[in-house]
BAFIFI-529657 format. One line per 10 residues: number of its first residue (from 0); for each residue x, y, z of N, C-alpha, C. Coordinates in steps of 0.05 Angstrom, whole numbers. Atoms other than C-alpha are relative to their C-alpha. Example, Ala and Ser with C-alpha at 12.3 -4.5 7.8 and 13.67 -1.06 7.14 Angstrom:
% BAFIFI-529657
0) 18 -24 0 246 -90 156 18 24 0; -16 -24 -1 273 -21 143 -15 22 14 .
% end
This chain:
% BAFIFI-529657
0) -3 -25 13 811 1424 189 26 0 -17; -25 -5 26 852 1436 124 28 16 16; -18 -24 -16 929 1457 151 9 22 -15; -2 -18 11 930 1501 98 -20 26 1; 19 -20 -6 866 1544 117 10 20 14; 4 -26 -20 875 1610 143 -18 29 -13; 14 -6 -7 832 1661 157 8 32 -15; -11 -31 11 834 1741 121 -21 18 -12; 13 -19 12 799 1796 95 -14 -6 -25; 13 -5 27 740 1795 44 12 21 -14 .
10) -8 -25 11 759 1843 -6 -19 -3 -33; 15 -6 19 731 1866 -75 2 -19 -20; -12 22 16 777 1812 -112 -15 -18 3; 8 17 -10 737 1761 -75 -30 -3 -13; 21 5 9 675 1775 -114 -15 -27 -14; 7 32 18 664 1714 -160 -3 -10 19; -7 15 -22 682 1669 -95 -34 12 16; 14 -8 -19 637 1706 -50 -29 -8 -20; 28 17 19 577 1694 -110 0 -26 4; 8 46 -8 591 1621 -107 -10 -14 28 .
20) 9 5 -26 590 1619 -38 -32 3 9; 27 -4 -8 513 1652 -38 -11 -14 -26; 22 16 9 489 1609 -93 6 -27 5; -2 28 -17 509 1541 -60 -19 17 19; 32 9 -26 455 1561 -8 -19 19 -13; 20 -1 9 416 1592 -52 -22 25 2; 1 -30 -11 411 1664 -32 0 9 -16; 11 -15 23 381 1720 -63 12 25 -6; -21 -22 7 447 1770 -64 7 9 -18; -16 -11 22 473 1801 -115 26 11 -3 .
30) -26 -8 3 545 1825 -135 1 26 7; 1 -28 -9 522 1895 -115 -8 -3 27; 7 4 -29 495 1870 -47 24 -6 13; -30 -6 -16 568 1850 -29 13 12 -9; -23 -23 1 602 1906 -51 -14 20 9; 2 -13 -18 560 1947 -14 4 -9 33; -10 9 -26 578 1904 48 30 15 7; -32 -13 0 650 1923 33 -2 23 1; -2 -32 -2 640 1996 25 -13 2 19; 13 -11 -22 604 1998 81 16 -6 22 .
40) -6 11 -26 641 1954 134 21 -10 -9; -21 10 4 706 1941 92 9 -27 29; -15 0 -23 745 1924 155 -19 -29 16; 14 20 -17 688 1877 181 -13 -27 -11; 6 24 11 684 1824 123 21 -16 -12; -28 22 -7 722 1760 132 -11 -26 -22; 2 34 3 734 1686 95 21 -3 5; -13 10 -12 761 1639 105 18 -24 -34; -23 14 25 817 1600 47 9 -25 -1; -13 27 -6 828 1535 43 10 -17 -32 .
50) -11 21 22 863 1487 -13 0 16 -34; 4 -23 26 867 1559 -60 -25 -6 -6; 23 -23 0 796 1580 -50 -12 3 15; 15 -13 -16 753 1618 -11 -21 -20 5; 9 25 0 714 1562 19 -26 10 26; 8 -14 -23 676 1610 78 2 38 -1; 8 -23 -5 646 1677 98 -16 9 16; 12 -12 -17 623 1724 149 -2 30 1; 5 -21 -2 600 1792 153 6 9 29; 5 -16 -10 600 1843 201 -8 27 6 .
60) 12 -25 4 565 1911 208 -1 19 25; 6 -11 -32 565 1964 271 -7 20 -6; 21 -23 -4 509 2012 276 14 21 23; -9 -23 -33 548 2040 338 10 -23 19; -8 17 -21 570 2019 405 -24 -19 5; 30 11 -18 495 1997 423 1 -36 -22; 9 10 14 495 1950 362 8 -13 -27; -9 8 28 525 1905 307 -8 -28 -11; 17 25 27 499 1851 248 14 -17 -3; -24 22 5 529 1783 238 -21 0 -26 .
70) 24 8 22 507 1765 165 23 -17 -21; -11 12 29 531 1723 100 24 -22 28; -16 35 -3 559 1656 143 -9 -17 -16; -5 26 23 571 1610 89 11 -10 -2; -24 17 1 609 1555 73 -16 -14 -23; 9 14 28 614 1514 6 -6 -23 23; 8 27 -7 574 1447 14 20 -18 9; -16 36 -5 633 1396 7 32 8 18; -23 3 -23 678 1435 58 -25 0 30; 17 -4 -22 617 1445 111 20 -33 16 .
80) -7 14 -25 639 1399 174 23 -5 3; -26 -7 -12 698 1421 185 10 26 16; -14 -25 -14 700 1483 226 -3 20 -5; -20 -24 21 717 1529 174 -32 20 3; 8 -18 -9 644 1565 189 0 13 31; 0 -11 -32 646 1574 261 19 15 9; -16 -17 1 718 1597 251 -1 25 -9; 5 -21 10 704 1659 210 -26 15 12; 20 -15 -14 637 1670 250 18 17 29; -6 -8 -25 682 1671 305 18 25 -6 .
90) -20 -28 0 725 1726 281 -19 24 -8; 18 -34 -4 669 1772 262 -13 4 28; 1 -10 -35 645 1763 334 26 16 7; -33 -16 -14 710 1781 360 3 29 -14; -9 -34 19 723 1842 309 -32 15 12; 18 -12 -31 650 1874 349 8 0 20; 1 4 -24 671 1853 410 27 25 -4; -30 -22 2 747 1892 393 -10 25 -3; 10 -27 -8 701 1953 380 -19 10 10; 11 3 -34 664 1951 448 -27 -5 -8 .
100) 14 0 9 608 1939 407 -20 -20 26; 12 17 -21 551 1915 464 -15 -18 -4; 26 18 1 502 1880 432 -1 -8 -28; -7 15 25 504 1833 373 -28 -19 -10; 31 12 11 443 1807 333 16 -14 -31; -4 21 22 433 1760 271 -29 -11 -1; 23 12 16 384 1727 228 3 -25 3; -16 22 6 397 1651 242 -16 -22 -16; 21 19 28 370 1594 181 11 -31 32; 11 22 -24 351 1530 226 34 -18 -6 .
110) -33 11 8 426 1502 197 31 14 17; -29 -18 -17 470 1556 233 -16 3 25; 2 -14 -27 434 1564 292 3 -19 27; -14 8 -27 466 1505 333 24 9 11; -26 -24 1 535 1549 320 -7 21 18; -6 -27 -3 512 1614 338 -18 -12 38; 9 14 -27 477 1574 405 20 5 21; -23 14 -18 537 1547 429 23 33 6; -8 -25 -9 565 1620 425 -15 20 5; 19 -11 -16 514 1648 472 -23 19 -8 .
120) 26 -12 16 465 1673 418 -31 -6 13; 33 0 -9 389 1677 453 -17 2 -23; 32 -3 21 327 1674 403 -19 20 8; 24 -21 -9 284 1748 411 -17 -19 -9; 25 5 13 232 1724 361 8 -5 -41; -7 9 30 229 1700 281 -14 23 -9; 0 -11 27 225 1726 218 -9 -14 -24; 4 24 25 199 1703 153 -1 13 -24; -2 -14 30 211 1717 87 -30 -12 -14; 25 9 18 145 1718 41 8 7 -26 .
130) -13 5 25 153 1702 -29 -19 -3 -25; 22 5 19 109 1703 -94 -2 21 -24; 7 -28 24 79 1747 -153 -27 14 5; 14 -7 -14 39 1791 -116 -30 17 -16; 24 -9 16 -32 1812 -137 -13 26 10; 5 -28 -5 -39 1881 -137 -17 26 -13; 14 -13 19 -73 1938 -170 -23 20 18; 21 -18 -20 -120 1969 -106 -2 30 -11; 20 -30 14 -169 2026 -125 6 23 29; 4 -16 -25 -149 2091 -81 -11 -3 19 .
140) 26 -9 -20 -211 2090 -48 -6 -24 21; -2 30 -30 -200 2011 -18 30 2 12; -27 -3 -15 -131 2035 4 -6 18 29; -1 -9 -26 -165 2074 59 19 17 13; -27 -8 -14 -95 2120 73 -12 32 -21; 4 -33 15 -96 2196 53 30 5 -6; -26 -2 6 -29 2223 24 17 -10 -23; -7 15 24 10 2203 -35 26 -12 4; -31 17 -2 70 2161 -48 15 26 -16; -23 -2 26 133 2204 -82 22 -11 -8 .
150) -26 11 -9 201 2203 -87 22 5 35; -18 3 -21 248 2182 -30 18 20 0; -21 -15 5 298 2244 -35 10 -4 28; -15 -2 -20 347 2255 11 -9 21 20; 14 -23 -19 313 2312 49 -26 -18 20; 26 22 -20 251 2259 64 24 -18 11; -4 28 -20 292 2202 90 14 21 15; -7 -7 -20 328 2253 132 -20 14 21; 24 -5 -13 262 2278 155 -16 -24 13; 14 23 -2 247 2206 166 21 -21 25 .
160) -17 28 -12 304 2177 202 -4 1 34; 13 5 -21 270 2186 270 -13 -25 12; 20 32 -3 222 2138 256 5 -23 -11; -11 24 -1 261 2094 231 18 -15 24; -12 3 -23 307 2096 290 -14 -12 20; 23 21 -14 246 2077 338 -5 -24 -8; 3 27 5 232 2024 296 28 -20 2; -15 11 5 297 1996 284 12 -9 30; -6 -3 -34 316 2011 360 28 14 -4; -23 -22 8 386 2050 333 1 18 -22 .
170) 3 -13 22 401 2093 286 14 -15 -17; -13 13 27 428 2062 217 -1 28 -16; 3 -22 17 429 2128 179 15 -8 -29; -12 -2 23 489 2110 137 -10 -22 -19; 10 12 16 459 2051 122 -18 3 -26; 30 -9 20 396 2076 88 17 19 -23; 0 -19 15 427 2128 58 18 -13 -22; -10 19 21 475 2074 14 -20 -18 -8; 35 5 16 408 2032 4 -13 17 -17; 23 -13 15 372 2088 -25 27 11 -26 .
180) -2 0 23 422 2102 -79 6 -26 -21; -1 32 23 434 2023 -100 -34 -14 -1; 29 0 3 357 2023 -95 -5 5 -31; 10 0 36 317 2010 -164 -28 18 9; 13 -10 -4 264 2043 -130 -3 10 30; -9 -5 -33 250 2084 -64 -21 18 4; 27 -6 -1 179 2113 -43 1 13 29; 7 -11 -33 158 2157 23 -31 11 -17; 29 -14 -4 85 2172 44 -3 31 5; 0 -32 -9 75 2244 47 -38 6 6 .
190) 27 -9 -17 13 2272 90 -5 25 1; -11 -31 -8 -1 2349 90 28 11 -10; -25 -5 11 66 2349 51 19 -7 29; -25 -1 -19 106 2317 112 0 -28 -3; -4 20 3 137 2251 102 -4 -15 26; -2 13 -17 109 2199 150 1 -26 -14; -7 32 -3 134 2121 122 14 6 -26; -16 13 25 182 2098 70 8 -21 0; -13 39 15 204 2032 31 20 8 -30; -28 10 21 267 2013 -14 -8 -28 -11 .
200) -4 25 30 271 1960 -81 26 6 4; -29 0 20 328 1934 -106 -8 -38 -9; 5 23 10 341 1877 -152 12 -21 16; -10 23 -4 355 1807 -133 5 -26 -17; -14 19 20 386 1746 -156 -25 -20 -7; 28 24 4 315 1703 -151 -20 15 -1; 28 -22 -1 263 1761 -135 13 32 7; -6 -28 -7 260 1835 -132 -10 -2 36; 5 -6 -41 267 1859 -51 -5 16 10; 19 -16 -12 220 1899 -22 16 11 34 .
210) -7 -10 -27 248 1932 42 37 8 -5; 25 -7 -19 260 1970 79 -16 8 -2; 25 -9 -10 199 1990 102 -14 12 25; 20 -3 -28 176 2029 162 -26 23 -3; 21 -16 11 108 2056 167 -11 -16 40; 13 3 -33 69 2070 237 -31 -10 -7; 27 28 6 2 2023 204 11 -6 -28; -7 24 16 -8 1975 161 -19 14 -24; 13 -12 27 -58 2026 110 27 19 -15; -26 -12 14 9 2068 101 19 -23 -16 .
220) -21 20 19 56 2011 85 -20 -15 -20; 7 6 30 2 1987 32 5 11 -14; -8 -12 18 4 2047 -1 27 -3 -12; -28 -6 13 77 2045 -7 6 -36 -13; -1 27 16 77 1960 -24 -14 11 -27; 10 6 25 21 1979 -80 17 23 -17; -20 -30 22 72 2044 -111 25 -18 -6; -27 13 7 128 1994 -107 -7 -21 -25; 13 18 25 82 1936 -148 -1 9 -30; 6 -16 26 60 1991 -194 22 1 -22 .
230) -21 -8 23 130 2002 -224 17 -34 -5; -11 21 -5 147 1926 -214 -24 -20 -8; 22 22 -2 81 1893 -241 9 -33 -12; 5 35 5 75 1804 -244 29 -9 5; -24 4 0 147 1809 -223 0 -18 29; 3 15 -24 160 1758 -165 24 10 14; -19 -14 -21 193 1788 -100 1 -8 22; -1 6 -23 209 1783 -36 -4 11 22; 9 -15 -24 191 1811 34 2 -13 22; -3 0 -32 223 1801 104 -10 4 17 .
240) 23 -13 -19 179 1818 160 8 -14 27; 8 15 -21 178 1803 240 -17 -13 5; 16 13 -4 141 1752 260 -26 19 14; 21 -21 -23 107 1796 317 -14 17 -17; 24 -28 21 76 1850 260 -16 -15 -16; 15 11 5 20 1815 250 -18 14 -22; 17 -14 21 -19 1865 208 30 1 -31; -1 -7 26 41 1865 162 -5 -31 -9; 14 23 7 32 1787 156 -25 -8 -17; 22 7 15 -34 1792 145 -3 25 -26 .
250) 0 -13 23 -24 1843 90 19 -6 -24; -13 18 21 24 1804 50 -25 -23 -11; 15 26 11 -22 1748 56 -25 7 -20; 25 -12 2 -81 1793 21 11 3 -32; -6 -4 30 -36 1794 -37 10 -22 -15; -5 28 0 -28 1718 -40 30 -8 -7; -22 7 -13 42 1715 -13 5 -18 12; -7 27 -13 69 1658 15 23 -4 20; -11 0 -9 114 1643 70 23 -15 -13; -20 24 4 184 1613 41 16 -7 14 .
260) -14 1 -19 228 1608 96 -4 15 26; -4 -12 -31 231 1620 174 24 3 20; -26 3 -18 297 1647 212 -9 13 30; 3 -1 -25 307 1659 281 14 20 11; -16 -27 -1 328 1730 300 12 -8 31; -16 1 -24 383 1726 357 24 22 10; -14 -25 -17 422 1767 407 20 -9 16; -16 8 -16 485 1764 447 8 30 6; 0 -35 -19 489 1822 506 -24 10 1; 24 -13 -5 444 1866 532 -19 11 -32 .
270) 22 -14 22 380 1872 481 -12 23 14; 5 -24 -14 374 1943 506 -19 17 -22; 6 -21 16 352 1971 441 -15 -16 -21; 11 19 17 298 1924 413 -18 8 -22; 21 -10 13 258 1965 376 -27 7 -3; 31 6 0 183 1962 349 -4 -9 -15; 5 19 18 174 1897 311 -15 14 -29; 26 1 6 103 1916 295 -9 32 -22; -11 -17 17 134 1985 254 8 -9 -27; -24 -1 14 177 1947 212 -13 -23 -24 .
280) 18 29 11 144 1916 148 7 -6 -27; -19 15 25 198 1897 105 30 9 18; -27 2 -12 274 1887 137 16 14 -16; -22 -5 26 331 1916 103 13 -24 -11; -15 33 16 361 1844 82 13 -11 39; -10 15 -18 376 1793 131 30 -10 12; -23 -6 -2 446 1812 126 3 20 19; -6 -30 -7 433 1887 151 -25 -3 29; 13 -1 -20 370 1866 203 -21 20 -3 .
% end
């Protein structure tokens, strides 16, 4: 390890740096995706400095005591094997653990997850990102769902954050509610005029990003995938999903989606508050869980 490395606060300055860092692996962030990290969790995003530059990064996020996000461990290519990520992972562990935070999750790519092993990370179940230019255009009447898509206002998602909470297994409120204004787009199902599912767009650096998404079936979250297509047509995007929600799987695949990658969702402490996979059919980013 470099003896000049030490360890300090992401900050807003750090932007450029922090981009380089996510396109060496090739990540689909944007310059607005970490500066809403920072406004959201200032306090909880770390690199790491070595030979005058930012050479490492780690997130952290806390939903509450029940619950906080490890996300954005990176390291440039030609410092990797030296330390320098496991060190900065280890201090966003620690900064949870300092605010009694019980239970710690993460998205892990098959490259970090001998690290997050060796610091007593368990494997619930995977995730997979599906990837493509989705073929869309369904006639009302083969969508099978009653209800229309509108807009996401702030009155629906607070009418909504119940069921997201079930799904999610905590509440994230503030989250959503900073998603839905850096959102390019943002859709809820309304039934009888009462909002039951919603999904969030925003742009990305390789594909537009579909989620969140929770919807209690898989004919509701079409509706809201084909309203999101509608204003986004032949555009190629992306979509996170649990492995376990099999109907949304097979409703990606219906729109000749493709699986591009598989991570390995993990936990350290009581998983008390696991959710309902089989709800959730687009992630907020594999940063946020």
């Amino acid at each position: 390890m470099a003896s000049n490395a030490h360890l300090r606060r992401l900050t807003a300055a750090d932007l450029a740096a922090a981009m380089a860092l996510k396109e060496a692996a090739g990540w689909n962030q944007t310059e607005r995706d970490w500066l809403l990290l920072l406004q959201l969790q200032p306090d909880g995003c770390f690199c790491l400095q070595a030979e005058g530059r930012v050479v490492a990064s780690a997130t952290a996020y806390c939903y509450g005591p029940e619950l906080a996000w490890i996300g954005m461990v990176l390291t440039l290519p030609e410092f990797r094997g030296r330390g320098f990520g496991g060190w900065v992972f280890r201090e966003a562990v620690e900064f949870c653990r300092r605010r009694g935070v019980t239970c710690l999750k993460l998205d892990a790519t098959d490259m970090g997850r001998p690290l997050y092993e060796r610091a007593g990370f368990v494997g619930e179940y995977e995730v997979e990102r599906w990837g493509g230019i989705p073929e869309c255009g369904m006639r009302d009447a083969e969508r099978g769902v009653g209800g229309d898509v509108v807009e996401l206002t702030e009155a629906r998602l607070l009418a909504l954050l119940p069921l997201d909470t079930a799904a999610f297994g905590v509440s994230r409120a503030p989250l959503l509610w900073a998603l839905r204004r850096s959102a390019d787009w943002a859709g809820c199902l309304e039934r009888d005029r009462a909002p039951v599912a919603y999904a969030m767009g925003r742009p990305g650096a390789r594909a537009h990003y579909f989620g969140p998404c929770i919807a209690d079936s898989v004919e509701d979250a079409r509706a809201l995938f084909e309203a999101f297509c509608a204003v986004h047509p032949g555009r190629p995007l992306f979509v996170d999903v649990p492995a376990p929600n099999a109907a949304a799987r097979h409703l990606l695949r219906g729109y000749t989606l493709e699986v591009r990658r598989t991570l390995l969702r993990m936990f350290l402490g009581p998983n008390e508050h696991p959710g309902l996979p089989e709800r959730v059919f687009g992630l907020a980013g594999f940063e946020y869980g």
